[in-house]
Each structure stands twice: as C-alpha cells, then as structure tokens.
N, CA, C and O atoms as CSV, one atom per row, in Angstrom:
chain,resi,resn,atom,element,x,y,z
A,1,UNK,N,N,63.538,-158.373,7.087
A,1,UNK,CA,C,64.203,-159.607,7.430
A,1,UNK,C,C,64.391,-160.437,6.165
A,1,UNK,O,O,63.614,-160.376,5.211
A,2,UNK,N,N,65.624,-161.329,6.223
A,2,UNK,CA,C,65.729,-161.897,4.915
A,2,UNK,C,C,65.118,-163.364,4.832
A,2,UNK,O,O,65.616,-164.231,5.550
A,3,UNK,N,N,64.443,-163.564,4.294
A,3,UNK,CA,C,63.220,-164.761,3.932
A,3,UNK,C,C,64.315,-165.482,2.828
A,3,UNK,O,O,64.341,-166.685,3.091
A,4,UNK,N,N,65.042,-165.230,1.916
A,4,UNK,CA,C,65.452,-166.223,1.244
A,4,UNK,C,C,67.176,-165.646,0.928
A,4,UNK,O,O,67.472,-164.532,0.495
A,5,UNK,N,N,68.191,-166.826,1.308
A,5,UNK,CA,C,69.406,-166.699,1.000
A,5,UNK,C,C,69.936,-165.474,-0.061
A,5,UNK,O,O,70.826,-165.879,-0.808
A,6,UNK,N,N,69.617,-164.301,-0.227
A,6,UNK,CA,C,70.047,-163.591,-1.616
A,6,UNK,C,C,71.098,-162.992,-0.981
A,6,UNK,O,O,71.160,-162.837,0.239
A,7,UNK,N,N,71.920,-162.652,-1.764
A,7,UNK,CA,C,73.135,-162.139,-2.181
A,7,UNK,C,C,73.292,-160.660,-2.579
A,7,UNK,O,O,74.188,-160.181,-3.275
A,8,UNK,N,N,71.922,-159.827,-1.823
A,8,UNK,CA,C,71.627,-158.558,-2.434
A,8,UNK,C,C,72.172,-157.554,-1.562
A,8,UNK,O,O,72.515,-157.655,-0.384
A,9,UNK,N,N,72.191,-156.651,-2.276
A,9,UNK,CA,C,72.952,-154.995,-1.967
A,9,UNK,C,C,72.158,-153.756,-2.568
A,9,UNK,O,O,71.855,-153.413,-3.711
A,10,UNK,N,N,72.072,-153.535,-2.026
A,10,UNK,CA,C,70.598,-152.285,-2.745
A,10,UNK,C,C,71.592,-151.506,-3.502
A,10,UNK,O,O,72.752,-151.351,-3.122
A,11,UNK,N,N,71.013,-150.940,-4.772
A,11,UNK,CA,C,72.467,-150.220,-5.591
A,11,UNK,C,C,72.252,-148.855,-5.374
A,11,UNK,O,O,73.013,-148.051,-5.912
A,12,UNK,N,N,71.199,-148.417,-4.567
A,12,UNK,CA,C,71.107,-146.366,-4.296
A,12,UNK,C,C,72.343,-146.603,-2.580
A,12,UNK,O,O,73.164,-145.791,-2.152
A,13,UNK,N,N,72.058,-147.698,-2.130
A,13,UNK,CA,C,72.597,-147.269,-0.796
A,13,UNK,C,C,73.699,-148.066,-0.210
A,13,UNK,O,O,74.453,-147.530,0.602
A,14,UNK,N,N,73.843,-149.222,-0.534
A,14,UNK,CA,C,74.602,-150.265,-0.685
A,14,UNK,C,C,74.232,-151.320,0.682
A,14,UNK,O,O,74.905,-152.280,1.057
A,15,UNK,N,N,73.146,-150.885,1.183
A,15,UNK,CA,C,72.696,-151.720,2.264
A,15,UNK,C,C,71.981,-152.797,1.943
A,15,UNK,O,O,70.970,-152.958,1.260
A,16,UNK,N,N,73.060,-153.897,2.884
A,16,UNK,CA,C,72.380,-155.759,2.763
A,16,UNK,C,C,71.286,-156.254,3.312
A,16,UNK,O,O,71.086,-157.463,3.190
A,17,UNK,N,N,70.365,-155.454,4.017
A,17,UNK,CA,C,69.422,-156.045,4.663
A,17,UNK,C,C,67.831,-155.573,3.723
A,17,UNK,O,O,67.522,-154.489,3.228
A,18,UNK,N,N,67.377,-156.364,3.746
A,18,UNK,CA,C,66.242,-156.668,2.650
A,18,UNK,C,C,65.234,-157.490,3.280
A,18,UNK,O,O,65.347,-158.287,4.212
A,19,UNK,N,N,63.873,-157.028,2.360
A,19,UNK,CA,C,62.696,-157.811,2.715
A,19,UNK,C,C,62.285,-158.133,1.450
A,19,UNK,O,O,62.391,-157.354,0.503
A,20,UNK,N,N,61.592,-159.773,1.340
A,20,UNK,CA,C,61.322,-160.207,0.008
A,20,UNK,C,C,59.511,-159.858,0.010
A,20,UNK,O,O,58.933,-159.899,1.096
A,21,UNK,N,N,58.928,-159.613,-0.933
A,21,UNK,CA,C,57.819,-159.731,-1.330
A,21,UNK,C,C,56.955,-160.306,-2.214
A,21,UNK,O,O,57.165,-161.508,-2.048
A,22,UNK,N,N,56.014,-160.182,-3.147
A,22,UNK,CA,C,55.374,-160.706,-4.262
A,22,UNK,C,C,54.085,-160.259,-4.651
A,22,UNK,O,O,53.083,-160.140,-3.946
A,23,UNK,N,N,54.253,-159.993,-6.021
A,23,UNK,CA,C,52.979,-159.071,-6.580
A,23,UNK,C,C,52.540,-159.680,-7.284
A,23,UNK,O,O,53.367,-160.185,-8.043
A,24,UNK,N,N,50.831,-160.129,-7.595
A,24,UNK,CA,C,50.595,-160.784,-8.842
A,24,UNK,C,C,49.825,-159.510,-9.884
A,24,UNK,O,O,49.466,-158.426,-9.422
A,25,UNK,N,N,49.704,-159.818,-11.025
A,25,UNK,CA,C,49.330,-158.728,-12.126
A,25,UNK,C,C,48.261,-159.430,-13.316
A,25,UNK,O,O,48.449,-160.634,-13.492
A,26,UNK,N,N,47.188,-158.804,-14.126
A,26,UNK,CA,C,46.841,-159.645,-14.996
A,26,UNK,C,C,47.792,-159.134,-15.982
A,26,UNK,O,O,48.621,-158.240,-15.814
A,27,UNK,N,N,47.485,-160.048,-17.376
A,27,UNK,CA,C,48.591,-159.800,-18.038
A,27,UNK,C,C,48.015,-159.589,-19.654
A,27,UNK,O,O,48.835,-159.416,-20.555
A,28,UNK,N,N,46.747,-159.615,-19.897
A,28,UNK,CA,C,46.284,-159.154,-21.214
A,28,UNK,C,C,44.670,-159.209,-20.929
A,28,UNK,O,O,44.171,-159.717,-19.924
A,29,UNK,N,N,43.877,-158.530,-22.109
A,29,UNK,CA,C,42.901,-158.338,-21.874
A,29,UNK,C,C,42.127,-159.368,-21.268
A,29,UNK,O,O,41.987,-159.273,-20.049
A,30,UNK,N,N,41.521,-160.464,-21.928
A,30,UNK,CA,C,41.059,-161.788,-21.325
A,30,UNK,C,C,41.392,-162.021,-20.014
A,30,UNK,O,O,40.369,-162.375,-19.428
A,31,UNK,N,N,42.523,-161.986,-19.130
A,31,UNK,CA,C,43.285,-162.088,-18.017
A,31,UNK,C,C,42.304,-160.498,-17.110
A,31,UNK,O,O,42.158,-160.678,-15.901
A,32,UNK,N,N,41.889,-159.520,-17.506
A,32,UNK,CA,C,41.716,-158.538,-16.969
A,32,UNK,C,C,40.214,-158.478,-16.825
A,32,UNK,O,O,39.742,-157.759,-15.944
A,33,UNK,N,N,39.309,-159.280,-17.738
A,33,UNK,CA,C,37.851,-159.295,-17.760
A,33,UNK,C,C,37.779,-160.637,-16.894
A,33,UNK,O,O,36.823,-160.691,-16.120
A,34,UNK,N,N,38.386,-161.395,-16.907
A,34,UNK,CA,C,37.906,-162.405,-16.281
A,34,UNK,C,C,38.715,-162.197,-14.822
A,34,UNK,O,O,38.322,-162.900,-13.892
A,35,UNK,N,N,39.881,-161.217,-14.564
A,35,UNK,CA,C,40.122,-161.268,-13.247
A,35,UNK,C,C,41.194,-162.138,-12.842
A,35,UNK,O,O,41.278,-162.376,-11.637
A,36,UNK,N,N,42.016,-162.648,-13.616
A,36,UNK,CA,C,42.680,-163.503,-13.607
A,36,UNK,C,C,44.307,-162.986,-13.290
A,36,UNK,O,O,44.688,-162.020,-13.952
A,37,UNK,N,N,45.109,-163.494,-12.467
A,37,UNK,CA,C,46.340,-162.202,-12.578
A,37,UNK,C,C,47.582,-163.475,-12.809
A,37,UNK,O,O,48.025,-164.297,-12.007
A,38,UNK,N,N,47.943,-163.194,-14.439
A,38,UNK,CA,C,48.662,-164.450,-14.898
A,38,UNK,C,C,50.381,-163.964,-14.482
A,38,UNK,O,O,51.308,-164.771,-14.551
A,39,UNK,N,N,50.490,-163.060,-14.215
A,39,UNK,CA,C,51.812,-162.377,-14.189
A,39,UNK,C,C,52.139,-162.356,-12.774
A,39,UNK,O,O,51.413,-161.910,-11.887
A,40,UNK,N,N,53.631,-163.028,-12.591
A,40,UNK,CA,C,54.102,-162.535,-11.034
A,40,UNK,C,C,55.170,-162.046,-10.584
A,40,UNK,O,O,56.090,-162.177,-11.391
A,41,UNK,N,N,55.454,-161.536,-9.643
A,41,UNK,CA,C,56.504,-160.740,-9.727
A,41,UNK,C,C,57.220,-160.832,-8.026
A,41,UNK,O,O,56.520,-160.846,-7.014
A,42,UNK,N,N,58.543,-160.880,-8.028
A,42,UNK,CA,C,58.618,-161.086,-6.916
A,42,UNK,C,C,59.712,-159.916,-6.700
A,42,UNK,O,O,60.578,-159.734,-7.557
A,43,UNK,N,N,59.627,-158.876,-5.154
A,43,UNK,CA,C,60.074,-157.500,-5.395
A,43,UNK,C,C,60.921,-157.934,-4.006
A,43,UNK,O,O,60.654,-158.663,-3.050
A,44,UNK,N,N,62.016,-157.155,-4.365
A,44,UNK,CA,C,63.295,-157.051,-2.764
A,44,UNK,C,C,63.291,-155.723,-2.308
A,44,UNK,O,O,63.666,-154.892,-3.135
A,45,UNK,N,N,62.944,-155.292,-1.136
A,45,UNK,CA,C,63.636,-154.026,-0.643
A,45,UNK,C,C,64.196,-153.855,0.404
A,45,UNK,O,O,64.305,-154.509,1.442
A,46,UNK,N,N,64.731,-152.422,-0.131
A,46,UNK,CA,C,65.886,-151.825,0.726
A,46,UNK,C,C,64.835,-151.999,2.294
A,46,UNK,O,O,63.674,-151.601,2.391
A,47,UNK,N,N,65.623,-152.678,3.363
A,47,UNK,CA,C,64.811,-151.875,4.615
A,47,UNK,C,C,65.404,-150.544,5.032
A,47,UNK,O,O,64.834,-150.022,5.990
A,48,UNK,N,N,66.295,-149.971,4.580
A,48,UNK,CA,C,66.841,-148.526,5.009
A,48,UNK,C,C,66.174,-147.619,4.345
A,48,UNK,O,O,65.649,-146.610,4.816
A,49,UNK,N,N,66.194,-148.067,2.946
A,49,UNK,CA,C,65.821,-146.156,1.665
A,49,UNK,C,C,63.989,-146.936,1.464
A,49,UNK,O,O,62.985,-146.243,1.298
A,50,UNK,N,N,63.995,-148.426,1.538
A,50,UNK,CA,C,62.633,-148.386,0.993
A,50,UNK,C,C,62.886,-148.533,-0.463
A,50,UNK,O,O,61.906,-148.356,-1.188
A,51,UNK,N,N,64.128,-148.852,-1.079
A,51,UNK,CA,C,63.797,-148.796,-2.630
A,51,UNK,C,C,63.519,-150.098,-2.622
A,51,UNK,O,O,63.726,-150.944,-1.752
A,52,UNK,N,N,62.896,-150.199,-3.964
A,52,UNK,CA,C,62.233,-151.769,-4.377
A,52,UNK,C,C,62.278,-151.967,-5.629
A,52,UNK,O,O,61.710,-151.072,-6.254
A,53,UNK,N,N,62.906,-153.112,-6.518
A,53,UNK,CA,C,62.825,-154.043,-7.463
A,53,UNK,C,C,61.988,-154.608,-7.471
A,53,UNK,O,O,61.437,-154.957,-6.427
A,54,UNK,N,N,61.523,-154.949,-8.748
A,54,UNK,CA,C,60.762,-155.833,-9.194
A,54,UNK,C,C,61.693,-157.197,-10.109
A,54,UNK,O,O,62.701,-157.049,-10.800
A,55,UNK,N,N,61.016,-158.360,-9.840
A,55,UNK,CA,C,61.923,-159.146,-11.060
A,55,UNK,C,C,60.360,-160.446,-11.009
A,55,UNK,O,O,59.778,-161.024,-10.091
A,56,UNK,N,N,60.192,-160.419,-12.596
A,56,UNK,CA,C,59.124,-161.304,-13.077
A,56,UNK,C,C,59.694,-163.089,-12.744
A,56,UNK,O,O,60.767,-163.477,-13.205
A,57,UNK,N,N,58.796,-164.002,-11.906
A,57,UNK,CA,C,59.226,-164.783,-11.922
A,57,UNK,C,C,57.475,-165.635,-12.613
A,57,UNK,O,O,56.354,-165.253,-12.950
A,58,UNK,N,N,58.234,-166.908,-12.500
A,58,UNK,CA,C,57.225,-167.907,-13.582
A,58,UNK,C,C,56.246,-168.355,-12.824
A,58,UNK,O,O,56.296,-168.896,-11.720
A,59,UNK,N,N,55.280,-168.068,-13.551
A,59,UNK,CA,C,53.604,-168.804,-12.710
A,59,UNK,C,C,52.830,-170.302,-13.653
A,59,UNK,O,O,52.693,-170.446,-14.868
A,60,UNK,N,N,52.519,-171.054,-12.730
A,60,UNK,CA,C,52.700,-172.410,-13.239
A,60,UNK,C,C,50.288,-172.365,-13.267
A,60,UNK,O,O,49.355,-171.823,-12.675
A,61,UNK,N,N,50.542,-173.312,-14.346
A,61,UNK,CA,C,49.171,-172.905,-15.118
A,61,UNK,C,C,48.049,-173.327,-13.864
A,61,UNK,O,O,46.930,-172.834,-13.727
A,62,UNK,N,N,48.593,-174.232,-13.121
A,62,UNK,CA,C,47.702,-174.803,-11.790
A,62,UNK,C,C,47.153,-173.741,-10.688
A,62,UNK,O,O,46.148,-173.797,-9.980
A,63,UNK,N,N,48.406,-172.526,-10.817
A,63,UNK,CA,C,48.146,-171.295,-10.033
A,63,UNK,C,C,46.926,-170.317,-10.777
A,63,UNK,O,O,46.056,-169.679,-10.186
A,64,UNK,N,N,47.101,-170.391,-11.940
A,64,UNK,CA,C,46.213,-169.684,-12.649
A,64,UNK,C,C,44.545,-169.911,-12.579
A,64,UNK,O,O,43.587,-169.232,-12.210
A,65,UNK,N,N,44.741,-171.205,-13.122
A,65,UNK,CA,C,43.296,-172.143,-12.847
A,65,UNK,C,C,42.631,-171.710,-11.368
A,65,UNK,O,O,41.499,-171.266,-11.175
A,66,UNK,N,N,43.811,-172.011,-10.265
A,66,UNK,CA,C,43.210,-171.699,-9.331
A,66,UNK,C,C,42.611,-170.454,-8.757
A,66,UNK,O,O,41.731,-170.449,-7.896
A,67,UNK,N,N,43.241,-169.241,-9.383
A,67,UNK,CA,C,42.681,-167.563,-9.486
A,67,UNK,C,C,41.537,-167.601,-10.123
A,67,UNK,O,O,40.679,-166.934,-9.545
A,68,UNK,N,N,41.141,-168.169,-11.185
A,68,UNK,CA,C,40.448,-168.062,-12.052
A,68,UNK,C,C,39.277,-168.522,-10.893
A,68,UNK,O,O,38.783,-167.696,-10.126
A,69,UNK,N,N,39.000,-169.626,-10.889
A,69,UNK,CA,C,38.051,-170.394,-9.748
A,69,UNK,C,C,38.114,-169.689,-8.393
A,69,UNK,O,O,36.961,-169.439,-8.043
A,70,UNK,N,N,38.814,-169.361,-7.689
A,70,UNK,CA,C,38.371,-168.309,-6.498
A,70,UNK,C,C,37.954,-167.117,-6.638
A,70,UNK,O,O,37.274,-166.579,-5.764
A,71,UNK,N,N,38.323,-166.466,-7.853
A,71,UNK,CA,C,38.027,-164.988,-8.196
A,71,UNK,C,C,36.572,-164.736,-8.381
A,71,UNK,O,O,36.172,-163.605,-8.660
C-alpha cells in the first residue's frame, strides 16, 4: 500500500503499486561498538516482483542521541 505520494514505477516490471519502508545502519566503527545506527535508509518495493531500493535519507543528531540512550 502506498504510505507516501511517490511517483514510482518499479524499473524490472513497470508496476505502480509499492510499499514504503526504513532501515537504520551503523555507520563507522565508534557507531558499531557503541551500537549506535547513524545511517538511514528508506527502501520502496515492488508489491508484484518484491524488488527493493534503497535511497539514504538524513538522520537528525536528536535521533541519534536517542539510539545511543535506549541501546
């Protein structure tokens, strides 16, 4: 189901219907000992083939802090 207005077309199949997601990642060593996942990523897929994109979007330092402290 589509969660946010996109304009997408899957390019293996050409089908418009999509599901949005989001992955977080650490992103260098320090980030990986302490558990911290500074990197995010937000992924679209195909609901027909299942293919999936990734595209890095921006994580704001308040989100971080807050991983850091729940982790």
């Amino acid at each position: 189901m589509n969660d946010v207005n996109l304009n997408y077309t899957c390019p293996k199949c050409k089908n418009r219907s999509y599901e949005i997601g989001q992955m977080r990642a650490t992103g260098g060593i320090l980030s990986k000992i302490f558990d911290v996942q500074t990197e995010k990523y937000t992924s679209v897929t195909c609901e027909k083939w299942k293919y999936t994109e990734f595209y890095k979007a921006s994580t704001k330092a308040l989100s971080n802090i807050f991983d850091f402290f729940t982790n």
